[in-house]
C-alpha positions as CSV (number, residue, x, y, z in Angstrom):
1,X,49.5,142.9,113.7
2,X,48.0,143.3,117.2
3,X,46.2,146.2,118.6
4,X,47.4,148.7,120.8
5,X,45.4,150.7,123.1
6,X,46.6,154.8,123.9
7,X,45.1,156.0,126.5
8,X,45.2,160.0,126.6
9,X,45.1,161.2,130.7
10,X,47.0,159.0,133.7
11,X,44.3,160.0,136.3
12,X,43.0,157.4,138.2
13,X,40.1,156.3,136.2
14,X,43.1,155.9,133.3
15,X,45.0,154.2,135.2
16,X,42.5,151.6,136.0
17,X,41.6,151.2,132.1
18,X,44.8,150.2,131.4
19,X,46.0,148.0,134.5
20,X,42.6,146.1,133.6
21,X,43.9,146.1,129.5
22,X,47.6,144.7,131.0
23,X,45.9,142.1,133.1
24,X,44.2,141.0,129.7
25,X,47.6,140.8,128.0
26,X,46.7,143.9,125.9
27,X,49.4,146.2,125.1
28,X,48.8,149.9,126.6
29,X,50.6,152.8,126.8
30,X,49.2,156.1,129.1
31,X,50.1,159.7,127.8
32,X,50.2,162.6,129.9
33,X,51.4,166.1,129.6
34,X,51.8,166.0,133.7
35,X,55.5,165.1,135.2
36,X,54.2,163.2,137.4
37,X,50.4,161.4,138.3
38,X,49.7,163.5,141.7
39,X,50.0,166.9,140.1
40,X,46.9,168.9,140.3
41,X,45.1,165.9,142.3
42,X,44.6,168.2,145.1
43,X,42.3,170.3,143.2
44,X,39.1,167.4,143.4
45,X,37.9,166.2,146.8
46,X,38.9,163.0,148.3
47,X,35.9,161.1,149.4
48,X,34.7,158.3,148.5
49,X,32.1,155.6,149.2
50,X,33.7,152.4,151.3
51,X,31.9,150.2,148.7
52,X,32.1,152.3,145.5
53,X,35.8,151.5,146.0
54,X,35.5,147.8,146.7
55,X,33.4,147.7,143.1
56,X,36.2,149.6,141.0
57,X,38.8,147.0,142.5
58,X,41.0,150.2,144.5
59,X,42.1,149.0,148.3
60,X,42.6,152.7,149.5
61,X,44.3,151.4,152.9
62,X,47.4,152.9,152.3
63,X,46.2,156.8,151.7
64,X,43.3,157.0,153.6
65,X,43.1,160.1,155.7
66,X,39.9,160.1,157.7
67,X,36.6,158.2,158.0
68,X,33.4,159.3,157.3
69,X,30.3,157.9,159.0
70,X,27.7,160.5,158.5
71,X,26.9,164.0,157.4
72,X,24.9,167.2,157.9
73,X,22.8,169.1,155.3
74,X,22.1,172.6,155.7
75,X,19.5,175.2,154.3
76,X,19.0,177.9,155.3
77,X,18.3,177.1,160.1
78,X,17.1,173.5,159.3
79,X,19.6,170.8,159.3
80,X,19.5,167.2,158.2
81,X,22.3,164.9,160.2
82,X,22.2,161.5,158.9
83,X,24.7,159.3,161.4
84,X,26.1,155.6,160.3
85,X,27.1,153.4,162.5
86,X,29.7,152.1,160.7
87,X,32.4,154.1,158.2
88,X,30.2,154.8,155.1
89,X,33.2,157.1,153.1
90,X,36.8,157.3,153.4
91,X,38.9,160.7,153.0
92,X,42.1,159.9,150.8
93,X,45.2,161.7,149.6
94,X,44.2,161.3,145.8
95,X,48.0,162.1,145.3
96,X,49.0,159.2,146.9
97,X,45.8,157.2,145.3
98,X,46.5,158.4,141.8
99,X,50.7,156.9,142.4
100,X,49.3,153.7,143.7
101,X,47.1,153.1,140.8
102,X,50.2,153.9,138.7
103,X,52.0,151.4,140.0
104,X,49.3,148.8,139.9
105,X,49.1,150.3,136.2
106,X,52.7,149.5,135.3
107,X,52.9,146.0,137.4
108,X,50.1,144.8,135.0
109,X,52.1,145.1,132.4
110,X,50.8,149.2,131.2
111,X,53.6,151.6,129.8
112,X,53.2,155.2,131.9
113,X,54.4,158.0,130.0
114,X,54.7,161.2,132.0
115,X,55.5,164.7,130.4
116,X,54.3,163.9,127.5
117,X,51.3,165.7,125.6
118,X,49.3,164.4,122.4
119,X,48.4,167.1,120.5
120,X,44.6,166.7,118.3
121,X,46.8,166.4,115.1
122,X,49.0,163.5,116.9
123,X,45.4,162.0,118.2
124,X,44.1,161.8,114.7
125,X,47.4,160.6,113.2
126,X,47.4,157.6,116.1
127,X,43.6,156.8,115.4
128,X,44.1,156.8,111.7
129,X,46.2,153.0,112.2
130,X,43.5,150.9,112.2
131,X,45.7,148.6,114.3
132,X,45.4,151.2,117.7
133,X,42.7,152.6,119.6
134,X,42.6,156.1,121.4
135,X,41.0,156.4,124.8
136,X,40.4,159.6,125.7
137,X,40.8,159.6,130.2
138,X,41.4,163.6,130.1
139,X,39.0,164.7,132.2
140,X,36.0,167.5,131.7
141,X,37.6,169.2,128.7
142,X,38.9,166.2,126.5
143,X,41.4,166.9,124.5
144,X,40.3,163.7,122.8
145,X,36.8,164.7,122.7
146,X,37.7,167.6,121.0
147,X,40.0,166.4,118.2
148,X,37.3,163.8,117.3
149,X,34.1,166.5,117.7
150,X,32.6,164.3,120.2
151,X,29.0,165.7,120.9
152,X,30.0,168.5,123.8
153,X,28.6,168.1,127.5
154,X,26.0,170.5,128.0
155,X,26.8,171.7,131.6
156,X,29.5,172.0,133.9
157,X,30.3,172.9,137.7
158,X,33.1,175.1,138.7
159,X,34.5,174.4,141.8
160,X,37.1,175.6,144.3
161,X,38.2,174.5,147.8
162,X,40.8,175.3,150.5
163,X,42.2,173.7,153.3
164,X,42.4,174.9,157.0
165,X,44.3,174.1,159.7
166,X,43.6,174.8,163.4
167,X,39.5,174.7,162.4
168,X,37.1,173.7,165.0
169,X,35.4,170.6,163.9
170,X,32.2,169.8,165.7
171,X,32.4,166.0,164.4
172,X,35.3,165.1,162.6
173,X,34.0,162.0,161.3
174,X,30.8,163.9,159.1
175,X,30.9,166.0,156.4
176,X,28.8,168.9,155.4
177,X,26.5,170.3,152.8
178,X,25.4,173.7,152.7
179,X,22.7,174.7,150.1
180,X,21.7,178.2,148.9
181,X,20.5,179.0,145.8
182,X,21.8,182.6,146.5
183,X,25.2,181.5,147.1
184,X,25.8,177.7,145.9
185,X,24.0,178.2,142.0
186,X,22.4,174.9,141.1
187,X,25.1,173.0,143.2
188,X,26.3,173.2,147.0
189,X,28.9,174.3,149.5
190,X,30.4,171.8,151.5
191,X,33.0,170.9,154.3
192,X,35.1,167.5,154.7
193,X,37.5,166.8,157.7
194,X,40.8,164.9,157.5
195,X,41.2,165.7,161.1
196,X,40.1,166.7,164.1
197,X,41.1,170.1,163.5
198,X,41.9,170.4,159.7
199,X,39.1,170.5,157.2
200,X,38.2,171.3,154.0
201,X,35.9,173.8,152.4
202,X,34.8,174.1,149.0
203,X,32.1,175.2,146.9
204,X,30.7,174.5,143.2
205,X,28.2,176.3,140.7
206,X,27.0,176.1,137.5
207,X,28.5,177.4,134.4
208,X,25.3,178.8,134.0
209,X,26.5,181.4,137.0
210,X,27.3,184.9,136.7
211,X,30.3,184.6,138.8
212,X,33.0,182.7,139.3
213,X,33.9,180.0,141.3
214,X,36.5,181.8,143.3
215,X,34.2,184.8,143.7
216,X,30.9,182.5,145.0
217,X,33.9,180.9,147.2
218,X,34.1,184.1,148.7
219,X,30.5,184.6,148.9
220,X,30.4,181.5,151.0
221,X,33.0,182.5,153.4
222,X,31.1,186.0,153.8
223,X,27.6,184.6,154.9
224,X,28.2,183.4,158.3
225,X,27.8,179.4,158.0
226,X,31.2,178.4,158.5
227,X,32.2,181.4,161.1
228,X,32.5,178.6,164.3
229,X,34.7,176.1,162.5
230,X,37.4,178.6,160.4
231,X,37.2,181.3,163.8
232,X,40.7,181.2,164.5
233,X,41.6,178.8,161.8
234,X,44.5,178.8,159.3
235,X,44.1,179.2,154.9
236,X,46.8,177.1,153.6
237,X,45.8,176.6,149.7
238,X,43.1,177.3,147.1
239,X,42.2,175.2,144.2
240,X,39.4,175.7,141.2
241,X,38.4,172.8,139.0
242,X,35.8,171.6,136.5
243,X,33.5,169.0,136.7
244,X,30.7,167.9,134.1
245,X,27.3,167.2,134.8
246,X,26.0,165.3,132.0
247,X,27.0,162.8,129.6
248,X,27.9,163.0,126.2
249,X,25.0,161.6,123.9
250,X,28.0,159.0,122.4
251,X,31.1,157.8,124.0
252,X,32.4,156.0,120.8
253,X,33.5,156.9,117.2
254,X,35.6,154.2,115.3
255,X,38.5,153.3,116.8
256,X,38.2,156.3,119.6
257,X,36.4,156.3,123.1
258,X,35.9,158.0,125.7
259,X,35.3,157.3,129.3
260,X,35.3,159.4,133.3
261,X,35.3,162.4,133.7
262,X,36.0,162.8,129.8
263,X,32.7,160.9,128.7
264,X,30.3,162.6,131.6
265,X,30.5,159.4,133.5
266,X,30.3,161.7,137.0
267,X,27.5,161.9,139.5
268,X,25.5,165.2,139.2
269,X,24.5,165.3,142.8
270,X,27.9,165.6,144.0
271,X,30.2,165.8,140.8
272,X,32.3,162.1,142.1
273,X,33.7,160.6,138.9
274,X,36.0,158.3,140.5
275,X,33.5,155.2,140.9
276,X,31.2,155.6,138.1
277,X,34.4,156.3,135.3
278,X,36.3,153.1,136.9
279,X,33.2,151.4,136.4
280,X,32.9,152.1,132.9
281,X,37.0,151.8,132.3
282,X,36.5,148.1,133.5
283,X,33.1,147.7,130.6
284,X,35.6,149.4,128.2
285,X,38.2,146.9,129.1
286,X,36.3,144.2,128.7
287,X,34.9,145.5,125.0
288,X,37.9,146.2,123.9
289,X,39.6,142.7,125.0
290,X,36.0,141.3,123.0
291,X,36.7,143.5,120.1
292,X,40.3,142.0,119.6
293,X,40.2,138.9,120.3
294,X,36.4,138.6,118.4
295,X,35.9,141.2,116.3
296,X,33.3,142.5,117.8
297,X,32.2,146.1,117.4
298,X,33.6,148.8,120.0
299,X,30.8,150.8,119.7
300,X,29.5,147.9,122.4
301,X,30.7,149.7,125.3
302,X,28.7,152.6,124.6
303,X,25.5,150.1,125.4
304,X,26.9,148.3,128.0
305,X,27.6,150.9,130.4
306,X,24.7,152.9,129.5
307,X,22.5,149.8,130.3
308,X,24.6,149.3,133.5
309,X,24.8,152.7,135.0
310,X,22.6,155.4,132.9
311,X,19.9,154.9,135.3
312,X,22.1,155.8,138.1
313,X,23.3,158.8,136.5
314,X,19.9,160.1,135.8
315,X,18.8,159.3,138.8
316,X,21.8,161.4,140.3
317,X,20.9,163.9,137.5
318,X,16.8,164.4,138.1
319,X,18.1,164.2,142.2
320,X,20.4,167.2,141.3
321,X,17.7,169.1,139.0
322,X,15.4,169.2,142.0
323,X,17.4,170.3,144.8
324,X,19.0,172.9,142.5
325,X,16.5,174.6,141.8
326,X,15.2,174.9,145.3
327,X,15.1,178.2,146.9
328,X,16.5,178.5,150.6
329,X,13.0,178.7,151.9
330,X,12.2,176.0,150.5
331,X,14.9,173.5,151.0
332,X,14.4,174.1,155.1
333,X,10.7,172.6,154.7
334,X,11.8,169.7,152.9
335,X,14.4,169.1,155.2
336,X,12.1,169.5,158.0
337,X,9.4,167.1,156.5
338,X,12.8,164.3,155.7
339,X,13.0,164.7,159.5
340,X,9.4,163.8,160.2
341,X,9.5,161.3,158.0
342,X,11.9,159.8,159.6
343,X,14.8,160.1,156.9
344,X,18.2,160.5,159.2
345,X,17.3,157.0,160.5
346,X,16.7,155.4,156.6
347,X,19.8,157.0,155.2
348,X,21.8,156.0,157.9
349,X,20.8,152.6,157.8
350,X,20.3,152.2,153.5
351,X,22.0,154.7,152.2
352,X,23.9,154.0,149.2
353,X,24.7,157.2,147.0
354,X,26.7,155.7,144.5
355,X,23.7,153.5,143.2
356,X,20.3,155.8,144.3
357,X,18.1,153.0,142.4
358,X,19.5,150.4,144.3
359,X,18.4,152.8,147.8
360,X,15.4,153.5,146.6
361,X,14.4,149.3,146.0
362,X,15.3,149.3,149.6
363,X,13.2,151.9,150.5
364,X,10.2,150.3,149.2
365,X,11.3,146.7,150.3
366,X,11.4,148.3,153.5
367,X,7.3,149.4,153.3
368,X,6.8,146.6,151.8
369,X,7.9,144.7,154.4
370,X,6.2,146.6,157.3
């Protein structure tokens, strides 16, 4: 009897898993409890690196809504503005992402089943056939992770983000980050244009906060950074979500696997899951066609994407550690030395922060070639 593949969450890092199983002539059917695949997926920001995209296979060209070619840092009155001179990110509808890897999803060949929830007995009934595998895409808090007492991700970030209209955008191609440790706990606050006069504003902490994120949101509002861009502006929505900020120590357990958001698979330095988890859905693909058609072990896919992209992430992690735990004070002399150093003019030119070890061969390429 052949295998089948369940995968548990149709976001887009799902999605991707199983148009890759399709193409492979693997039989795949998505389960999730939403009606339809843009439901909540305005709650997670919507930029993304030009070639973080290009690597997952997604040609955003349809829902992009801006371009991004640089970006400010702020702390405390020092600023950092690093300036491309050519698109580095794109803004996208993730709605209208999410629906177009659907349909790439289903064109392969992958069954889309909307509405529908998997409870943990259902999971464990399903994993129990030796003959299917369970792949739990269900973001920070796995269902799937759960049922199977995965080991647990040891922090999180609470977000929460609004959009505003009639906002006056100094540069509507550059995005903003805003660090405080009084405000922003062990994370940031940032703002992201789709327009020349509509933006979005958002902040995340640590679970590790005494507040909330709606609450440190409020916080943000109330200390004077972002009083020339919102004066006269427009609230139309509010959204909180939850991102993780480390891995699980294992991402495999028999027959059951996890990747994205659900496995920890997310950049700590600015919680994007989107091009790390499609990363690893395409590894997992790729074990998973090995394991059926060769019998080799699943548990494969927990080495392969570690040795592939666990450097990255701690890199992102140890990059996030530091800055976090920065006070204000601080964080202005650093970005006053990046300045001297001559930093705006290497990250424009190298910067990649998808793949920090791959930036930081460049950077010593770069002396060494001097």
């Amino acid at each position: 009897m052949e295998k089948k593949v369940i995968v548990v969450g149709a976001g887009v890092v799902g999605l991707i898993l199983a148009k890759e199983l399709a193409g492979k002539g693997i039989e795949v059917d998505v389960y999730d409890a939403k009606k339809s695949v843009s439901d909540g997926a305005e709650k997670a920001s919507g930029i993304f690196s030009v070639s973080g995209l290009g690597r997952v296979g997604i040609n955003p060209q349809h829902t992009i809504v801006n371009e991004l070619d640089g970006a400010t840092l702020y702390a405390g009155r020092e600023k950092l503005r690093v300036k491309a001179k050519r698109t580095m990110a794109y803004v996208v509808d993730r709605g209208m992402l999410a629906e177009l890897c659907k349909k790439e999803a289903e064109k392969a060949g992958a069954k889309v089943r909307l509405g529908r929830r998997l409870d943990r007995k259902e999971l464990r009934e399903i994993a129990n056939d030796k003959c299917k595998i369970v792949v739990g895409a269900d973001g920070a808090v796995s269902s799937v992770a759960a049922a199977f007492a995965f080991p647990a991700i040891k922090e999180f970030v609470l977000t929460y983000k609004a959009e505003y209209s009639n906002a006056a955008i100094e540069d509507p191609h550059a995005a903003g980050l805003f660090f405080s440790d009084k405000i922003a706990y062990r994370f940031f606050g940032w703002t992201c244009p789709y327009s020349s006069n509509r933006i979005e504003v958002g902040i995340g902490i640590s679970d590790r906060a005494k507040i909330n994120s709606t609450a440190a949101f409020s916080k943000f509002l109330g200390s004077g950074m972002l009083d020339n861009a919102l004066k006269g502006s427009k609230r139309l929505n509010g959204y909180a979500s939850i991102i993780p900020l480390t891995t699980r120590s294992t991402t495999v357990k028999g027959n059951v696997a996890l990747v994205g958001d659900a496995a920890g698979q997310v950049k700590a330095t600015t919680g994007g899951g989107i091009i790390f988890g499609g990363s690893c859905a395409r590894i997992l693909a790729d074990t998973i066609d090995n394991h059926i058609k060769d019998d080799r072990p699943l548990s494969e896919y927990d080495k392969k994407w570690r040795k592939m992209y666990n450097l990255d992430l701690r890199m992102h992690n140890f990059l996030h550690n530091y800055y976090s735990n920065m006070k204000v004070s601080n964080f202005e002399v650093f970005l006053k030395l990046s300045r001297m150093f001559g930093a705006e003019k290497f990250f424009s030119e190298y910067g990649d922060m998808d793949r920090p070890s791959l930036m930081l061969k460049r950077f010593f390429l770069r002396g060494l070639a001097k």
